[in-house]
Every structure is written in C-alpha cells, then in structure tokens.
N, C-alpha and C positions, 0 to 999 in steps of 0.2 A: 504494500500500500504506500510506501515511503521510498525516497531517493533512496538513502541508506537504514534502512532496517534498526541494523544495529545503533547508528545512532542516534535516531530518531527514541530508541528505549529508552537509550540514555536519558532522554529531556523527561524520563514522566519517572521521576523516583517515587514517587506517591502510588503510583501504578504497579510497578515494580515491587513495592515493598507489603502493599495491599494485598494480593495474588494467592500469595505464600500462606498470609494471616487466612483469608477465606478459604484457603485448600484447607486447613487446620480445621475451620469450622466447621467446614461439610462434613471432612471426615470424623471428629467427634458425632456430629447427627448423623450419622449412617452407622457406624461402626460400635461394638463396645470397647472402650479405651479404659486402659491400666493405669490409673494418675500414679504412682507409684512412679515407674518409667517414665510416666511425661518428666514429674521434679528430677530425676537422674541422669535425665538424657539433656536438657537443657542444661544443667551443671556442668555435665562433659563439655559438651558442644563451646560454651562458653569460656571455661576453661581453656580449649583450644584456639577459637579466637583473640583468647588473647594472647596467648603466644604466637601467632600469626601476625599480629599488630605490632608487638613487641619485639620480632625477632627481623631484624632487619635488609638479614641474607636474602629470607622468603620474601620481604614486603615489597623490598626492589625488584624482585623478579617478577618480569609485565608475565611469565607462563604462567606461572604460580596464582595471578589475578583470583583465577575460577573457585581454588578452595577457600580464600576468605568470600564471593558471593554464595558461594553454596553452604558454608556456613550458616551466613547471616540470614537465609531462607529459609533454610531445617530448624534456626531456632523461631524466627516467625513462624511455622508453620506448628511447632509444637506449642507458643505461647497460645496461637490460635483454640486449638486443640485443648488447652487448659482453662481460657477463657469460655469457653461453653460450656466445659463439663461442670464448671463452677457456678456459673449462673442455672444450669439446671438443678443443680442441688441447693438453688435457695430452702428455705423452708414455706410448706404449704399448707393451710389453712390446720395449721399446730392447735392442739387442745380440742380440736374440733374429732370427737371418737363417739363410742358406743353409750356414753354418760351423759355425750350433749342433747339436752329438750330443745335447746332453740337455737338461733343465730343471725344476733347484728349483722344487718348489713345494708350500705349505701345503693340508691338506682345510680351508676355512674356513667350509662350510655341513655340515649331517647327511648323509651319503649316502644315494639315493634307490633302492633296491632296485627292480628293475622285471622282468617274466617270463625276458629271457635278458640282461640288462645290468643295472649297476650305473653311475647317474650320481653326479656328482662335481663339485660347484665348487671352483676351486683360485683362489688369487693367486701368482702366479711369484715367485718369489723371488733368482733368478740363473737365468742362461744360461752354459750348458757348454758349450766348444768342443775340439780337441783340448790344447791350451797354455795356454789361460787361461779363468779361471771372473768373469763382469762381473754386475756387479747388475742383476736388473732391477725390473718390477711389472707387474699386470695380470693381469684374472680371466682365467678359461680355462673350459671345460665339458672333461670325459676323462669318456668313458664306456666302463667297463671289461667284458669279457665274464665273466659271472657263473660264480662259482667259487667253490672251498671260500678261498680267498685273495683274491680282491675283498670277498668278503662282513663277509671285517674289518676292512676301511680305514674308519678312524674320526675324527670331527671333532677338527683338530689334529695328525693324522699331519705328514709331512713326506714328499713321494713324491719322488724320484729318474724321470723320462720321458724316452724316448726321443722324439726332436723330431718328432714325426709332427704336429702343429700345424695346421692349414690355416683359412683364412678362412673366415667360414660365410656361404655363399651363399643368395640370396634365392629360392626359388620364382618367385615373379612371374608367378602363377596370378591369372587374374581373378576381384579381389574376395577374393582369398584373406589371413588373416590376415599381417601379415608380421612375420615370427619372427626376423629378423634387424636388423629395426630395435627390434625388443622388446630384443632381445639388445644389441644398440647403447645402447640409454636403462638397462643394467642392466651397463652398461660391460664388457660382452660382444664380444668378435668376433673368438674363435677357437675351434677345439674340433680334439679327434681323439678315434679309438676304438681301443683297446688290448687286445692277447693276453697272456696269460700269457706272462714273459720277455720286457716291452717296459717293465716298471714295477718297482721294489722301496718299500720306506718303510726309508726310513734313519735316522727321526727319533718321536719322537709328542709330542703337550702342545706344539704351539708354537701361535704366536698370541694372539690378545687372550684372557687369562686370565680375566676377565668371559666371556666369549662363550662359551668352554670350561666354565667352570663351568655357564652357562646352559644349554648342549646338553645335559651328562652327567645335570642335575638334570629339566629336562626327560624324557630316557631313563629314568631314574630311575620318575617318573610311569607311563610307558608302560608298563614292564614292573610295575609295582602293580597295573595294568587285569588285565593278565594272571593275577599271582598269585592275588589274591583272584578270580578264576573269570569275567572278562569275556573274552567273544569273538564273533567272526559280526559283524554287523551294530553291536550295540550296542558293542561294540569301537571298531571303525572310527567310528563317531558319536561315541561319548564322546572318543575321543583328539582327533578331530579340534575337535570344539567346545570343549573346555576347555586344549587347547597347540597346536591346529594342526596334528596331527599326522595329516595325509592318507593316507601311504603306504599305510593299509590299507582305505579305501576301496573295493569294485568300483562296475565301472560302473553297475550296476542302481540302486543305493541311490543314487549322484550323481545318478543321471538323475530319479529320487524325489521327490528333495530340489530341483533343476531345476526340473521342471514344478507343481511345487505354489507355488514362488516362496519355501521355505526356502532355498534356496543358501545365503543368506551368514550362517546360522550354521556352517556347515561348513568355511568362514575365516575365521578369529580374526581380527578387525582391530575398528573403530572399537566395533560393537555390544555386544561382549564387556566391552572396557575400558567403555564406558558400564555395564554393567550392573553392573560393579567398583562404578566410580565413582557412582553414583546409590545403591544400594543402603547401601552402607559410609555417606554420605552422611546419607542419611536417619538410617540408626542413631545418627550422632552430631551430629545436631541441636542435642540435648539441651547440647550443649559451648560451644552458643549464648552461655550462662546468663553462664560464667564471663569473667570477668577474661582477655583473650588468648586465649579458649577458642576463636575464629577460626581464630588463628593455629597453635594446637594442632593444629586438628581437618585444617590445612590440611598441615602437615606427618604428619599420619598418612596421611591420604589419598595423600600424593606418593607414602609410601616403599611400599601398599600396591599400587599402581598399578606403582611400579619392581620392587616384587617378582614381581605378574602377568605382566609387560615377561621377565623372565627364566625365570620358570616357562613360557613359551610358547618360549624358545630366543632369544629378541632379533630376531624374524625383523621383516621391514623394515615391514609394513601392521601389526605391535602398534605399534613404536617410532615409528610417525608418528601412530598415535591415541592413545596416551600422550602424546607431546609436545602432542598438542591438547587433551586434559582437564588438561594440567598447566597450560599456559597460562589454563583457565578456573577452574581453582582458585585461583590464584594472584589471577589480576583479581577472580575474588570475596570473596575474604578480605581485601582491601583494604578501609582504612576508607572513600575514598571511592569512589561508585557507577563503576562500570567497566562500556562499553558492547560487548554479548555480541558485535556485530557484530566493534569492532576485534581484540578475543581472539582469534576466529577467522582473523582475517588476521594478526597479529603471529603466530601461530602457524602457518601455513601460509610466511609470509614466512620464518621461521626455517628451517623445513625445506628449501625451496625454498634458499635460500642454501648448507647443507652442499651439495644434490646438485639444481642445476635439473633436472635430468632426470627427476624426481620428478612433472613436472610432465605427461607423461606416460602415468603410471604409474595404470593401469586403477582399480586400487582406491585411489588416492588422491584420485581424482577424484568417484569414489560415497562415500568416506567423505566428503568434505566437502561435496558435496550433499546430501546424507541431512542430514547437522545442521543446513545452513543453512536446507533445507527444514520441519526437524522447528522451527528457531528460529522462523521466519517463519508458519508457518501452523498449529502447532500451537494456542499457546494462543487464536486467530482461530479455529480450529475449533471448540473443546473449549465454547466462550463461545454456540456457537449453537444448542445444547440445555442444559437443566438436567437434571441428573437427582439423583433426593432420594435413593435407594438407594446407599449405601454401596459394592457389590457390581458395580451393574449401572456406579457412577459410576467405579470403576475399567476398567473394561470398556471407558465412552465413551474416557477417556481414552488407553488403550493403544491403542483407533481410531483415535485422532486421531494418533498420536505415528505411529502407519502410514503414514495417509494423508499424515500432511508430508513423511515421508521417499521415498515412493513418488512422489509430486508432483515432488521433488526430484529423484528419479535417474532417472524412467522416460524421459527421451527420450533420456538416453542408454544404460542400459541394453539399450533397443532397436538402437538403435543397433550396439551391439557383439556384442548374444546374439539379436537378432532373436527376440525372442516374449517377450509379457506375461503374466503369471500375474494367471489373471481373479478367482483367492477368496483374493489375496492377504491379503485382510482377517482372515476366517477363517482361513489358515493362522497368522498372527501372534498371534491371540487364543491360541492353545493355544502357538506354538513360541517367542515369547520366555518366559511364565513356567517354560516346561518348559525353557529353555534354560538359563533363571538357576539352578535348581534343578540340575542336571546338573551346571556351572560353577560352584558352591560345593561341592556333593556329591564334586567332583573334588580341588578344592582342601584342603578338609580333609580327604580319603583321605589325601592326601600329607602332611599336619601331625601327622595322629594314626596313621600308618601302623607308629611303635613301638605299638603301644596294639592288637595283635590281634583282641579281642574288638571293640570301636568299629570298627577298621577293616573288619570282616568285614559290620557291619551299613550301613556307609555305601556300601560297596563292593556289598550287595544294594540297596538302593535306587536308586542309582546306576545299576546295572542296571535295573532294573525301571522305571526314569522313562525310560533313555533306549528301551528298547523301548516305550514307551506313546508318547514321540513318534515312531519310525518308525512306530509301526503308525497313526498320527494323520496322519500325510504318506502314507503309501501308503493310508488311503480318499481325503484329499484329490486325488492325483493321478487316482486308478480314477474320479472325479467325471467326467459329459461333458460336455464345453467347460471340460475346469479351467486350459488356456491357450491363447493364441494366437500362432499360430507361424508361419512362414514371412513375417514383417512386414519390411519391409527397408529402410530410412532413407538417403540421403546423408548424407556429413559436411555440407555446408551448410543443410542440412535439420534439425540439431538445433539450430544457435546461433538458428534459424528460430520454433524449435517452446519453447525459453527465453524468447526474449523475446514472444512468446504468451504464455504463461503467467504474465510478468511483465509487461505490460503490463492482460490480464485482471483480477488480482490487485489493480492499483493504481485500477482501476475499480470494483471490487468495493468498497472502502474510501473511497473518495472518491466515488466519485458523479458523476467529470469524464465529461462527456461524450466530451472531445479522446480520453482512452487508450482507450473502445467503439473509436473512431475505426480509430484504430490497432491495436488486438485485430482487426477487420474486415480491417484493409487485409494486417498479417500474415499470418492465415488464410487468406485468399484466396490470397496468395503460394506459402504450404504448399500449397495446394488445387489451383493450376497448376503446381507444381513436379510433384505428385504425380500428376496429370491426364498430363503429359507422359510420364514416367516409365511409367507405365499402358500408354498409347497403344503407346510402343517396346518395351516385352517382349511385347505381343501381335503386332510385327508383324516382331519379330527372328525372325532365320532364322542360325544362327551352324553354322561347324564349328571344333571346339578341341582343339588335340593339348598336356596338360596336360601339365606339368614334375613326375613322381611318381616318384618314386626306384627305380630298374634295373625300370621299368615303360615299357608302349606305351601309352599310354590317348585315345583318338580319341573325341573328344564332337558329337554331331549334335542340335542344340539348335535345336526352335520353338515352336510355341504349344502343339503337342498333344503333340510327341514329344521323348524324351529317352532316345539312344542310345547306349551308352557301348561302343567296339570296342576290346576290350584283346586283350592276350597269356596274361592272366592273373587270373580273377576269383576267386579262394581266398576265403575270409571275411576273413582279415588284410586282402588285399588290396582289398578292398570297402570295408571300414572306413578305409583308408588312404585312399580318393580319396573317399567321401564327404565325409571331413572339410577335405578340399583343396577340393572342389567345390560344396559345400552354398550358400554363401553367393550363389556367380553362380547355381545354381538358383533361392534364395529371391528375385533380382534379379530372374529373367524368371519367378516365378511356373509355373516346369518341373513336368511330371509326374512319377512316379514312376521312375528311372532303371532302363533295360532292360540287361539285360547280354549280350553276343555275342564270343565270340572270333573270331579274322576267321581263322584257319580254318574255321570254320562254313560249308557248303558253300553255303547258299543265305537271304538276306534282302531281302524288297521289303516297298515299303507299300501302304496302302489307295490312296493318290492319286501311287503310282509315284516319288517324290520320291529315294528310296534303293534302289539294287542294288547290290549286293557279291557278290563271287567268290572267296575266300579273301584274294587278296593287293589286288585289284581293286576300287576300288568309284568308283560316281558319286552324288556329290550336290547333286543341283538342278542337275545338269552340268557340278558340278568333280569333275574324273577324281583321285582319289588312289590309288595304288600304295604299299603296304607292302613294303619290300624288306629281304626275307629270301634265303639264298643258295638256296632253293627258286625263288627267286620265275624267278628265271633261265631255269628249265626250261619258261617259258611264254613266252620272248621267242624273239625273231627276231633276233640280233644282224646288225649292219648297214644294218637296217632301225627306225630307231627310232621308239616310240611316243610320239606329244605328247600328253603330260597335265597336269595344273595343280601335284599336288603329288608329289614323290615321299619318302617319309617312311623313311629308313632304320633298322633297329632288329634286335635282339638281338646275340649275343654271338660271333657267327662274321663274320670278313672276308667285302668281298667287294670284289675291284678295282673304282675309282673308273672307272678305263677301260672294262671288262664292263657297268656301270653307263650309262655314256652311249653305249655302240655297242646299248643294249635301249632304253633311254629319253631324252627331250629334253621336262625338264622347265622348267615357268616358276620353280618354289619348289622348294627344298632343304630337307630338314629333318635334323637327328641328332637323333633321341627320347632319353628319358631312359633306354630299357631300353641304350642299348649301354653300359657299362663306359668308365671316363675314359682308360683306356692305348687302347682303340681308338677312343676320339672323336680323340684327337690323331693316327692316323693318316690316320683318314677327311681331317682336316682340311689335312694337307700334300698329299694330293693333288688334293681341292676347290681349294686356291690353287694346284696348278701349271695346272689347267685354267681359271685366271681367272676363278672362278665363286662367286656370291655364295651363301652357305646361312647355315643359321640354326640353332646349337646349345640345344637346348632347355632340358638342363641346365644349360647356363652365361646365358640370355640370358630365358630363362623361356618360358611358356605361349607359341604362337601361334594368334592367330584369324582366322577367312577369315570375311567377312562374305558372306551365300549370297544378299542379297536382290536 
C-alpha cells in the first residue's frame, strides 16, 4: 500500500506497539491462560531486555535490531494477556448467595418496552439477607411482566428485588449466536423475570447525574417527535437515526433498512458522530485565518461532539466514536503534522484500557474498520477518476468514502449477518445526505423547540425527508438481487479474506510482484477452505434436537431436505427457532424448513429416508421415540424396544422405571419442552438407574450424524 512498507511502519509506533497488546487480549479471550507463567515469563523476557539495552556489542549491531523488537512484542503481548485475565477476575455481585431475600439495585440504562415484558438493566447495589444488608456491584438484566406499574420504572429508579437471580445459560445451538458470552463481554451474567409483588422502587435520580441528565434530555427529544405530529415509520427512523432510539422500530422497516444495506444508520455510532464532526468542521474552516483559531475551532468541535454524546443518552457505540473523533481533532489541531494512523490506535488503545472487552464488541469492530478503510482507500480511490462537475464531483467522492468503508467491514460483516447488500453504492448516495439532513433537522427541533412557529416547520421537514428516505430504501430493497444472502464464513476464514485484501492492496501500489504472490497463495487458501466446506454441507446428513425454550424441536437436515418435528409450530414459535437455526441452515446451504408436528399421523419421503408415526420415527435407521405419557399406550412393557434415541418431552411425569420396562435405548435425551422442577426429577432417577443422558436445556443442542 506504501512506497516503502517498511518504513512507512516505522511512522505509526502507536500501531506497532498496539498489535502485540490486542494479540495478548484475544488470546486471553479465547484460550485458558496460566497467570502463573504470564508473571515469569515477563520477568524473563524483561530481564533480557535489559541486557540487550545494556550491553553495547548487541545494541550497535543494526543485525541484532530484531531481538530487542521481538522482545519488546512478547512482553506486550503477555502484558496484554495479563490485562484481561485481571479484569475478568474482578469480583461479581459478592454476598449476593443462597441467604440473599433481596437486592438493591439502580435502573442504569432507558427501559426497553417490549409486547408483554418490560426489560431493565440494573447494577446491584447491596445484597439483603435476613440480619444484614452487604454491598455489592454488578449488572443484572430483570425483565419485568408488563403493566400499568412496570411501564414507569424509569432510568435512575432505585428497585428493591426479590433474589430470583439465576445465571444465564448458553443455548449451545449449532452455529447459533451466543448470547451469553455477549452478555459476559457486557459484564453480564445474571438475569431473572419478575410479577407484580416480587419488585417495589424505593428510591428515583440515583446514579451518574450526567447519565441521568442524558437519558431525560434525550426522552425529552423523543416525545418533540411526537408532539409536533411524527409517527408510523418516520417516527421510529427519525428517533432512531438522530438518538438511537430503536424501541419503536417494527420488524418490517428493520428488515428494509437490512436488505438495502442502510442498517447502520439506524444505530447511532461512528457514522453519525462523523457527520457531526465533518460537517461543523467544514463550517469552521474559515477559523483557519485567525491567531489560535485551531485551537478555537478544536474546542468547539469537542464540546459539540460531547453534546451529541449526551443528546443520544451516553449509550456505549456514541461514546466510543466520540472518543475516536476527539482523538483526531485533537492530533489535528496540533501544530505539528500528527499521523491519522497513530490517532486511530491511541484512541482505540484508550478505550480498550477503560473496558478490554470492548474488544469484542460487534460495533466496535465495524466502527473502526469503516474508518481505517475509509482512511486507506478513500483518497486512493477518489485520485483514479477526475471529475470537473462540481455536483457529479461530490457524488464520486461520497462513492468513494463507500466503497472504503464497505472494503473495510464487509468480511466481517458477512461474517456475522451472513449477506451482502449488492447497490450498497446506491443506497448511500441518497441515505447518508438524507441522513445528515434528518440528524441536524432533529437536532435543532430540540434547540429551537421554545420557538413554536420554527419548531412546527423543522419538525414538517423532518418528516417529510425522513419519509423520502424510507420510501428511497423500500424501492431499493423491492430491486431483484438487491442482496445476497444465505453466505456463511468461518471465523478463520475472515482474518483469511483481511489479509487478501491487504496484501492485494499493497500490490496495487507498489507494483511488487512478491505481494501478487501472496494475494494468489491467500486466495487459493480461501478457495480450499471454501471448496471443503462446499463439499461437506452437500454430503451432511444430520439429525438435531435444538435447545429452544419449553419447546420439542427435532431437525432432519441434508442436501435437499429440511424437516423440522416440533410440538408446537404457532408463528411466535417459528420465528423463535428460525432465529436459533438460521445460521446452521445458511452453513449447509438447507432448503426451505418444512414444518410437522409428530402427532401428524403419517410422513415419508420420495427416497424412503424418513417414516414417523406420531411418537415413532426412523431416520436413515436411527429409530427415535418421542416420549410422551401417551407414548406408553403403544408399548409392550416387559418386552422392551431397542432404539437409538429416546427423547423425553412435555410437561407431565412419567416413571423412569415405565420408561425402561417399554424401551432400551442407546441415547437419552431431556428436550427443552419439559419444565426445570421436572428435569431434576427425570434426573434423580436417570442416576439411580446408572445411566448416562443428556439435558438439553442445560448442556445444549445435540446432533447424531446420519451418514
């Protein structure tokens, strides 16, 4: 990408030195690490160092150079490595055990209104027991059942809870998102759900009084949308695009805004605050002229940028792309030249320091690809047409500003939402300037909202621009082939498809032959990775009994067929295992998913591969049994049947002993439809019979490979 490579690294020590620290951190989050070794191996390491430094023969010799850098990386990389494992072992909601009746604790986010629940982030603030009240700390999730009295717990309350508390357990659904290590990097890992008369608020206004003020002023905005006459669609867009404020979102308009590849105006993070920042920017150019006018222009930018930051609520993806324009304001108002690269890492190093886990964190990841992409190959793009029109030159440019940031984030992207939006180009030519205009037009609602008359005509505009961009994203999506979907990546498959694209790049500029080379040798790698990968979802043959909440869900998964045998296929309930299952369909490139209750009296296929009989079925000649206390009335007790699986489910007993005088099976299963007070029964009798099974609920998905 650079004249010279090599010394082009040179200029970004911040980069360089950064690199080393987040290898350290991944690998803590991935791996289990020996702290033990980390403290002795940095001793060494150091130790050595410094006779390196010290010893003068070594330090003059330029060969020598590489062992003091490789040093100074392995000990970054082990400090990294120490720094996470330490912050996960902070302590977590202490004193809070089997003794506690209650627990203080603060609303410290907006509450999330949802069709029959009310969600709730809390931080603990004490543990009640009968005799004594102990401090503690630590988020919580409460979701409360919706009511004339949930519905006004408000950010800042103080609740009083009854200890219902319980760890939040993983799915452990193939391929499926996991929500509980989400919750874990968001220092997350507890929740419970609450009735009426299990909760009071004893308190309101506590907590960070910034934060406080930010939500109400925030709310504030929300209900202005409403006054002055926004609703429907343009509502939910406008709240969302100019604070964040999703709750009124439906699905339809998500889905919209999804396939056309607008999503992420629809969360306020990096793109927003750029458009603060670039805009206000431009306006005061002009401040160039003066004496310190830098330094002026650099302090208004901060505090307009810290006011944006609170007008959206302080929520975490503003205050991580504020902290990264502040960082680049800050180096550019410097007299001397500051390189955009380091900016970027001192600023992402900062962040990373309050909260490694940050690291993570989905949209932390695409905000700063998006920039570094938009750094890197924008103004490279923009250079490789001229264009004399004024009009058309803005046009190329906001192309270009696209195409970097789409360069930037789409392998991972893919990676996570599985499909590409193919007129990405197109949808950004209209949805950033319509976005910018929406996003000022919000902002000064709110400034001039004493001012009736003005506010009455910003707030029509405002409407009327944010309905010109739905109705702008809904032809784009009704376009055919406006995405593609069902594309499915490994994780090793992206850092794969990076450095493709960074090697490609560096060939493109330079003209080395060596990085073709290597773009070749990459590609091909991706090419047999994906060749393989191809091969095995055409020739898998799977059955899987999903872990989906007081559900039976039996999946019969090959090349052509995709049959899903539940208890229970309602539309909630559809929706609910699509979204648990989508992912391992987009894996094996599945058909469209048939649905069958296994009461269903009778289903075969074209090439005999599946028969079922209510509770009965074979596939590909493993015999699985649904055992229901109906199922009984078809046995022979005393005489039992050998079959491969026998899967126990719904919500009525049935002796463990009845159980094995009908059947003698090789696999046990407890589905996720039975209720947790009768899993632990099934389970004391399973272990008096000395017999291995497998809880579904608690241990996740299992799959019988049929080939």
């Amino acid at each position: 990408m650079f004249e010279d490579l090599s010394s082009e690294i040179r200029k970004v020590p911040m980069v360089r030195g950064i690199l080393p620290f987040l290898a350290g951190i991944m690998s803590a989050g991935i791996f289990p690490i020996n702290l033990f070794f980390l403290f002795v191996g940095p001793a060494i390491l150091f130790v050595f160092l410094l006779y390196l430094w010290q010893n003068k023969s070594v330090n003059n010799k330029y060969s020598l150079r590489w062992a003091f850098g490789l040093t100074v990386n392995v000990i970054l990389f082990i400090v990294g490595i120490i720094f996470l494992s330490a912050y996960k072992n902070r302590p977590y909601l202490q004193h809070v055990d089997e003794s506690t009746i209650s627990v203080l604790a603060d609303v410290i986010e907006i509450p999330e209104e949802r069709p029959k629940t009310v969600k709730v982030i809390l931080n603990a603030k004490a543990a009640v027991s009968t005799d004594t009240i102990r401090l503690t700390s630590g988020k919580l999730i409460a979701y409360f059942r919706k009511d004339s009295l949930s519905s006004t717990i408000r950010l800042g309350d103080r609740l009083l809870l009854d200890n219902r508390f319980r760890e939040i357990l993983s799915n452990n659904n193939p391929h499926e998102f996991n929500y509980k290590r989400y919750l874990e990097k968001q220092g997350i890992q507890r929740q419970a759900f609450f009735q009426q008369g299990q909760w009071q608020v004893v308190d309101s206004l506590k907590g960070n009084p910034v934060k406080l003020f930010a939500g109400n002023l925030r709310m504030k905005l929300v209900n202005l949308f409403k006054v002055y006459g926004l609703s429907g669609d343009e509502f939910a867009v406008a709240s969302a695009l100019t604070i964040g404020y999703t709750a009124a979102l439906d699905e339809d308009i998500y889905k919209s805004y999804s396939t056309s590849g607008a999503i992420h105006v629809l969360s306020v993070s990096g793109l927003h605050v750029g458009i603060v920042y670039f805009v206000l920017n431009y306006l005061l150019l002009f401040m160039s002229r003066f004496k310190s006018g830098n330094v002026i222009r650099a302090l208004i930018l901060l505090l307009c940028i810290a006011f944006y930051a609170i007008l959206t609520g302080l929520s975490p993806s503003v205050l991580r792309s504020a902290t990264m324009f502040s960082f680049i304001i800050i180096g550019s108002s410097l007299k001397r030249p500051a390189n955009i690269y380091n900016t970027i890492a001192a600023s992402a190093f900062f962040l990373i320091l309050i909260n490694p886990n940050i690291l993570w964190d989905v949209g932390f990841q695409l905000s700063y690809l998006a920039v570094i992409g938009i750094v890197v190959f924008h103004t490279r793009i923009y250079r490789l047409l001229y264009v004399k029109n004024k009009l058309l030159d803005r046009i190329w440019a906001l192309t270009c500003v696209s195409i970097g940031a789409q360069i930037g984030t789409f392998p991972l992207s893919v990676f996570y939402f599985n499909q590409f939006p193919n007129f990405f180009l197109l949808t950004n030519l209209f949805v950033i300037p319509l976005a910018t205009l929406i996003l000022y037009a919000g902002i000064l609602l709110l400034i001039f909202s004493f001012l009736p008359p003005l506010a009455t005509i910003l707030a029509f505009a405002l409407n009327w621009i944010t309905w010109f961009l739905n109705t702008i994203v809904r032809f784009i999506e009704s376009i055919p082939s406006s995405h593609s979907k069902g594309i499915f990546l490994y994780f090793e498959q992206v850092p794969l498809l990076y450095l493709g694209i960074i090697l490609l790049s560096i060939f493109i500029v330079q003209k080395k032959l060596v990085y073709l080379k290597l773009t070749i040798v990459t590609f091909i790698l991706l090419l047999g990775f994906w060749s393989f990968a191809t091969i095995d979802a055409k020739t898998a043959r799977q059955l899987i009994i999903y872990n989906v909440n007081n559900n039976l869900v039996v999946n019969y998964l090959d090349r052509k067929q995709n049959i899903l045998i539940t208890n229970n296929y309602s539309p909630d309930t559809k929706k609910q295992i699509e979204f648990i299952a989508k992912r391992n369909w987009t894996r094996y490139n599945s058909a469209k998913p048939e649905y069958i209750h296994f009461n269903d009296s009778l289903l075969t296929t074209d090439r005999g591969e599946i028969f079922g009989y209510r509770h009965f079925w074979n596939f590909n000649g493993k015999i699985m049994v649904i055992a229901e206390p109906s199922v009984l009335n078809y046995c022979n007790p005393g005489n039992p049947l050998e079959i491969d699986l026998l899967v126990i489910s719904g919500r009525n007993y049935m002796p463990v002993k009845k159980l094995f005088e009908s059947f003698k099976p090789d696999h046990i299963l407890i589905s996720s439809s039975v209720p947790f007070w009768l899993v632990r029964k099934y389970e004391e009798g399973l272990k008096l019979k000395n017999v291995n099974y497998h809880n579904v609920s608690e241990h996740g998905a299992f799959t019988v490979q049929l080939n």
